[in-house]
Kinemage of the C-alpha trace (Angstrom):
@kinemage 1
@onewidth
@group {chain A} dominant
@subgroup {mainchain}
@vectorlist {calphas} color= white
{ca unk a 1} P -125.056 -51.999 -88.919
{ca unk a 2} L -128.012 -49.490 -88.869
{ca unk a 3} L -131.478 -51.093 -88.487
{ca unk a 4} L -134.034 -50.052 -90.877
{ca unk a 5} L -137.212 -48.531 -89.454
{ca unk a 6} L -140.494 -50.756 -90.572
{ca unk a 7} L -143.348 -49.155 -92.098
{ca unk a 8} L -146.411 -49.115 -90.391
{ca unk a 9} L -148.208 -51.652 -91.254
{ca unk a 10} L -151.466 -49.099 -92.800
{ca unk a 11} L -148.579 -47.937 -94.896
{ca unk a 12} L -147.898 -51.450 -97.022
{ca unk a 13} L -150.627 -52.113 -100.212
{ca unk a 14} L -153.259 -54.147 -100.167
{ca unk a 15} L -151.598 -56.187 -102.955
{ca unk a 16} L -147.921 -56.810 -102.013
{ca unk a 17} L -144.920 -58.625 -104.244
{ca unk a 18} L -142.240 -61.174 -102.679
{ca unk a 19} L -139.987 -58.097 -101.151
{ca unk a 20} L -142.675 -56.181 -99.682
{ca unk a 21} L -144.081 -59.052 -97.767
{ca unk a 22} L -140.646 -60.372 -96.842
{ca unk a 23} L -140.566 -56.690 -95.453
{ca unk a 24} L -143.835 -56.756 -93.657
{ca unk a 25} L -143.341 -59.831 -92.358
{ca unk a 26} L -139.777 -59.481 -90.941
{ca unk a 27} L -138.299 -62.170 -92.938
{ca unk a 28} L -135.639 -62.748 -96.136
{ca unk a 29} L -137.118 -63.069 -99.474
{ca unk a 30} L -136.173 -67.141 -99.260
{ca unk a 31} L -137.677 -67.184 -96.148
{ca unk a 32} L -141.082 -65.895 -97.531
{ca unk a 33} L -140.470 -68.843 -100.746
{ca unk a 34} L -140.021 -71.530 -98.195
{ca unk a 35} L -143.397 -70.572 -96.044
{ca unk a 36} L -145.007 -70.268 -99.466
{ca unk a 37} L -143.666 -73.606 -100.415
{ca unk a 38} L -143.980 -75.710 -96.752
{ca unk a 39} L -145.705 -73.241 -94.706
{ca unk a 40} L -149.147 -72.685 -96.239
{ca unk a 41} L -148.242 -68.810 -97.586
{ca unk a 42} L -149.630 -70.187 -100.334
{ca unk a 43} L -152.990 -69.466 -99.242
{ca unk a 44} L -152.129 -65.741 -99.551
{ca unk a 45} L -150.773 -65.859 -103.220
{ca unk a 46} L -152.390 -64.620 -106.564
{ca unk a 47} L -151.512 -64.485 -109.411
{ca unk a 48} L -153.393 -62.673 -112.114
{ca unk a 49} L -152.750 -63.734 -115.910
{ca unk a 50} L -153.222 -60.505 -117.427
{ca unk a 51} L -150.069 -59.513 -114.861
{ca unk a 52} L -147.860 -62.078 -115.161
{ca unk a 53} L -147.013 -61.098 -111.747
{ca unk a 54} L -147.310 -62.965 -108.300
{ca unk a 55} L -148.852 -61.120 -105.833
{ca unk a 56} L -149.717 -61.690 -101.812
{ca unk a 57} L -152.981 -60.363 -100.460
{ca unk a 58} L -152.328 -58.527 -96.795
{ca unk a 59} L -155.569 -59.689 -94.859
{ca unk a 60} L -155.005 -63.265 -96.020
{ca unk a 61} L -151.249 -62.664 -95.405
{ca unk a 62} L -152.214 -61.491 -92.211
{ca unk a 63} L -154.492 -64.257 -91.578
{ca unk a 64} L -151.602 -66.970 -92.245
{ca unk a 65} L -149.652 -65.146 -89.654
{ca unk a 66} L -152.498 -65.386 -86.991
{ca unk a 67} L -152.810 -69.310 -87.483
{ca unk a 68} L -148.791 -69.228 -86.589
């Protein structure tokens, strides 16, 4: 199996949904729900109503990833 080449990580938004964190991060989309649901990701989530979309913010994402 090939492995994929990773962005860089100036090339991922500012504003990111559940599969392009799991891809910045390095982990599986369930992997991303559990640290959002037990692992305090949830400090990186927003969700605007006028969306109806769930999105994670990079610096606090990257923040949560410092505290690891």
């Amino acid at each position: 199996m090939a492995v994929k080449e990773r962005l860089s990580d100036d090339k991922f938004p500012l504003l990111m949904d559940r599969k392009t964190v799991a891809e910045y991060l390095g982990f599986s989309v369930a992997t991303v729900d559990k640290a959002v649901e037990y692992g305090g990701l949830d400090e990186a989530v927003t969700s605007p109503s006028y969306l109806n979309r769930t999105y994670y913010i990079k610096p606090k994402v990257n923040k949560w990833v410092e505290g690891l």
